[in-house]
matplotlib code that plots the C-alpha trace (Angstrom):
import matplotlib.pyplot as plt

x = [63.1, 61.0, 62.0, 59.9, 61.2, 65.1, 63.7, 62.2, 65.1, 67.7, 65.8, 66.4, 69.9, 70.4, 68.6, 71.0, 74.0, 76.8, 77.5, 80.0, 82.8, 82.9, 85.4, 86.8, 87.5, 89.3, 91.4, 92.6, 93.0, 95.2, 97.1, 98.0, 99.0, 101.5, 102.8, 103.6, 107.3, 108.1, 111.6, 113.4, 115.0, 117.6, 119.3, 121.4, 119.9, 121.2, 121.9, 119.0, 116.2, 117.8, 118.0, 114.2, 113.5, 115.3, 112.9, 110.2, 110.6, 112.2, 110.1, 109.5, 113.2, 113.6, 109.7, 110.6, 113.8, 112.1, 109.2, 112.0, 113.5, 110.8, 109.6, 112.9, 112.6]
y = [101.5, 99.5, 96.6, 94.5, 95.6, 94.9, 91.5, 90.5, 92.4, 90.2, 86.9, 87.5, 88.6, 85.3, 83.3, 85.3, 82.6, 84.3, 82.3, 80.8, 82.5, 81.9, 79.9, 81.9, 84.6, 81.7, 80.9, 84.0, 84.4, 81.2, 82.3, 85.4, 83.8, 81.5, 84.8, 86.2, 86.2, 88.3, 89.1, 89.7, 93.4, 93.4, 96.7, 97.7, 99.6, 103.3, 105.2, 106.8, 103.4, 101.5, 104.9, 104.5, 101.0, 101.4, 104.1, 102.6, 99.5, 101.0, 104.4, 103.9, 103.8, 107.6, 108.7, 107.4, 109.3, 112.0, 111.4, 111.3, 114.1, 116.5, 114.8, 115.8, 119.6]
z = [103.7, 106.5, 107.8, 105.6, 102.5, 103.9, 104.9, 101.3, 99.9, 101.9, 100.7, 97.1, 97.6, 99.4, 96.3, 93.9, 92.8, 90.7, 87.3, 85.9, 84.0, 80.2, 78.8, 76.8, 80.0, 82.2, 78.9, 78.5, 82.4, 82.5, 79.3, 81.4, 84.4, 82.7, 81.2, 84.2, 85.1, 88.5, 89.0, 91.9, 92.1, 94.5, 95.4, 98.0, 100.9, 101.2, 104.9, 104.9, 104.0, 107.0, 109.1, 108.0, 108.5, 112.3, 112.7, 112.0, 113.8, 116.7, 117.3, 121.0, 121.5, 120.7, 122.0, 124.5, 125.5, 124.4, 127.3, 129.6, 128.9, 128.8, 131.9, 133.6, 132.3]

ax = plt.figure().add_subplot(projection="3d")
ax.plot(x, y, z, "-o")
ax.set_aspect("equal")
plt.show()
């Protein structure tokens, strides 16, 4: 493709205007919405998701011990 054709070809994609949803699609959309109940799941966080969760928030604590420590071998 030359650079005419993505020229003309970017003109009518910038004409191009998306239409409107049909009625019937948003009703259905907004029935669905209404339907929709999230719930809360509360559990209680074992050793090993906060061993995790410290690790993961925390990893340059322990790299960096590591660094140190090979560094000093």
């Amino acid at each position: 493709m030359n650079d005419h054709d993505s020229d003309l070809l970017q003109r009518e994609l910038e004409r191009l205007q998306p239409s409107a949803p049909k009625a019937a699609l948003m009703q259905r959309l907004r029935a669905a919405r209404l339907q929709v109940r999230v719930a809360v799941v509360q559990r209680e966080s074992t050793l090993g998701d906060r061993l995790s969760r410290w690790f993961a928030e925390w990893w340059c604590l322990p790299a960096g011990a590591t660094a140190v420590a090979v560094g000093g071998l």
